[in-house]
N, C-alpha and C positions, 0 to 999 in steps of 0.2 A: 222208739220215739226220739232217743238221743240222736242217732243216722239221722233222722229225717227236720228234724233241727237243726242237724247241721250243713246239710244241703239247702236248708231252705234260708239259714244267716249265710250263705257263699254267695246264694242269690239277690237276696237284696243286698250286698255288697257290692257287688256286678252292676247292679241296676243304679245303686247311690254314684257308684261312680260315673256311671254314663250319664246320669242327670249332670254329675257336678259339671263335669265337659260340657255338654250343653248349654250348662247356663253361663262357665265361663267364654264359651265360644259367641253367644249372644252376647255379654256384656260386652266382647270386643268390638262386635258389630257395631254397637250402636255408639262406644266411646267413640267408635274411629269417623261414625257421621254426624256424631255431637263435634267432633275435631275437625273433619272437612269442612260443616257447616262453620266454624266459627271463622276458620279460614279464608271462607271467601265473604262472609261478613266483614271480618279485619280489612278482606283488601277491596272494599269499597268503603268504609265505614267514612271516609274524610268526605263523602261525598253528602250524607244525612246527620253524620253526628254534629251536635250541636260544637262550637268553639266558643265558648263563653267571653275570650280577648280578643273577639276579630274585632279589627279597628274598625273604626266606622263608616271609613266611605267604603270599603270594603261589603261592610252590613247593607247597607244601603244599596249598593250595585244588584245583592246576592238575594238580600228581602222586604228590600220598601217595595209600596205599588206603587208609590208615585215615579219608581223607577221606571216601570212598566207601562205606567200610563205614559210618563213622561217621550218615554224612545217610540211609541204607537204613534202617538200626538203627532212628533215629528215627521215619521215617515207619513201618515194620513196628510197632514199639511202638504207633503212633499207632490202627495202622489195628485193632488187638488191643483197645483201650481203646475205639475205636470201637464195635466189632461188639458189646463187651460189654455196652455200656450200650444200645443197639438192642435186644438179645437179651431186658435184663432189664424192656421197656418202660418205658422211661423218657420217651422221645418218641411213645411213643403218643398219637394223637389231636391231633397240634400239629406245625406248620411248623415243621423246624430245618434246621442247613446249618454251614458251618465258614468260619472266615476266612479270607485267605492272602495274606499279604506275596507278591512278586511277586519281585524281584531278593534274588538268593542265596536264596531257599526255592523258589521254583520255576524260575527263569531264572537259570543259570549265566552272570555278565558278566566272569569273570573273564580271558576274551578280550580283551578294550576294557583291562582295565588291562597286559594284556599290551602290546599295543600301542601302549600310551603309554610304552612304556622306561622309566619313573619321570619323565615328565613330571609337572607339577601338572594335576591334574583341573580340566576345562571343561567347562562346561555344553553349550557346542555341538557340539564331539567327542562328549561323550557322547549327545546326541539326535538325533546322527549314527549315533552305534552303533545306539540303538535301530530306528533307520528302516530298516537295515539287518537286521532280524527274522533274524539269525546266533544269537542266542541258544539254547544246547545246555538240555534241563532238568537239575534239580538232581537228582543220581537217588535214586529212592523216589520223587519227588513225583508224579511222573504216575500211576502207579500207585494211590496211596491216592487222588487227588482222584474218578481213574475209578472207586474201590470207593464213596466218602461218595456218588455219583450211584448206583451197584448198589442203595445200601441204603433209598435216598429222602433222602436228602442236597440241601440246596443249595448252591452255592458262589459264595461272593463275592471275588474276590480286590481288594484292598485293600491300594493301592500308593502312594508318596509320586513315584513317578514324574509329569511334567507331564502333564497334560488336550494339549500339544501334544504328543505323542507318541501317543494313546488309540490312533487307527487301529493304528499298527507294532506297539503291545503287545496288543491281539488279533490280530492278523495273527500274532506269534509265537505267544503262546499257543495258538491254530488250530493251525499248523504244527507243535506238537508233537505235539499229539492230548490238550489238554488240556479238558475240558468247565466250561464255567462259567457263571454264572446271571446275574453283573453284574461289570463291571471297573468299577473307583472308585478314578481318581488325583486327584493331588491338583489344587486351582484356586490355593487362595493361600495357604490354612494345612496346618501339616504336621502338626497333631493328626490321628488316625484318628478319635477319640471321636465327632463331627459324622458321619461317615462311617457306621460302625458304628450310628448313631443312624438314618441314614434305612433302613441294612437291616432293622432291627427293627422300624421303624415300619410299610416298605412303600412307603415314599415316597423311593426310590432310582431306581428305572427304571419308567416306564408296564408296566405287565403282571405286573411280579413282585410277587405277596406277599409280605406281611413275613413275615422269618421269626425262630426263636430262631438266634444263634450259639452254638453247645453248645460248640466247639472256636478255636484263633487258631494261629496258624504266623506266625513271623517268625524272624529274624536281629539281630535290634535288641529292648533290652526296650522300646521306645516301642513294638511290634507290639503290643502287651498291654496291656489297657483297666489306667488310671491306674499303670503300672508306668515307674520312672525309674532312672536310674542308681545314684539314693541308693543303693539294695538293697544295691551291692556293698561300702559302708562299714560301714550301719548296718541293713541288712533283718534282720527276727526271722525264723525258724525258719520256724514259719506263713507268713509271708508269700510261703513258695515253696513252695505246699502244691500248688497247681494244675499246678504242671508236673508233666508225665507225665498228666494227668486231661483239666484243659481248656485249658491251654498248652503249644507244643511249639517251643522254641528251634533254631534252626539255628547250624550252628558259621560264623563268620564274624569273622577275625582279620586281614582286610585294613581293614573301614573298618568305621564305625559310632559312634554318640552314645559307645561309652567310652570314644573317643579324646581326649577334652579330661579325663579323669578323673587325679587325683593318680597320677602315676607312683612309689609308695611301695616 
């Protein structure tokens, strides 16, 4: 009985220790996908987790609906004003197309300033973002620019973004499902006017016709051939006769040229 006692404590010896391996070998299993998982949680988390001190227009851009509403409204207007002046042949018999600021009219980045907690803005972070083609569109936009192509439309989008970014900013706009005829960022100056000059001319990209711009879409009044900040001290009546016609402003109260304007 003693022998056989003790062959049988060597065995559950044997047996305890292969359990305990086992169980240690499962616990690593699952730390290690409780660890990967939190991991790729961490590195999306800027994009769901709440920010309790994002500033407000920030908030606003990211979660009002009247944001929403607001950039629909516009293009729906736009695309009405559109149709109508198609309708009443206006561009009969002649190449036309529409402009289109690129960030905050048709690419929502208000991701990237999430992201920066109220750091100051870099250029390299931000050309970061861009290469990173995350960019959501602004909604309405995609919709109208696929109707200006339904109706014989061309599209130029016409961005102050860098020429080092070109590839990632059609690679997003692709990815949205947006259709376009030429992307033109910028090289070294951030006038559009030069820009807008080779679309009309035809001497923008090998292949495309020049065409007329009937319409412009930005977030900034520099989107808008010779239009500056003055407007909002000293602009006459008339001189904001074209919005709603052949200019269409996006709302955009995180950045932009009226930042440096008299805070009265």
């Amino acid at each position: 009985m003693i022998a056989n006692r003790g062959l049988s404590s060597g065995f559950e010896k044997r047996l305890t220790s292969k359990r305990l391996r086992a169980l240690i070998s499962l616990v690593g299993i699952c730390s290690f996908a409780t660890i990967g998982s939190a991991s790729v949680e961490s590195a999306h988390s800027t994009s769901t987790d709440e920010w309790v001190a994002m500033p407000s227009d920030l908030h606003w851009v990211r979660n009002a609906a009247e944001y929403k509403a607001l950039t629909q409204q516009i293009y729906a207007a736009a695309t009405k004003e559109l149709e109508a002046r198609v309708a009443s042949g206006e561009f009969e018999g002649k190449r036309w197309g529409v402009s289109m600021d690129a960030d905050e009219t048709v690419l929502d980045n208000s991701l990237e300033a999430k992201e920066r907690r109220g750091a100051e803005f870099r250029l390299d972070v931000w050309q970061d973002w861009c290469r990173r083609v995350e960019a959501p569109a602004v909604p309405g936009s995609v919709a109208f620019i696929r109707r200006v192509k339904a109706l014989g439309g061309n599209v130029a989008i016409v961005s102050n973004r860098s020429v080092m970014v070109q590839e990632a900013t059609e690679a997003n706009l692709e990815k949205l499902g947006v259709p376009f005829d030429v992307v033109l960022l910028k090289d070294e100056a951030d006038e559009k006017e030069p820009r807008w000059e080779l679309v009309e001319s035809g001497a923008a990209i090998a292949g495309l016709e020049a065409f007329e711009i009937v319409m412009y879409f930005g977030d900034n009044i520099k989107d808008f051939p010779k239009l500056t900040q003055g407007l909002a001290s000293d602009g006459a009546a008339t001189e904001f006769e074209e919005f709603g016609r052949k200019f269409f402003v996006l709302p955009n109260p995180v950045y932009g040229s009226f930042a440096s304007n008299s805070k009265l």
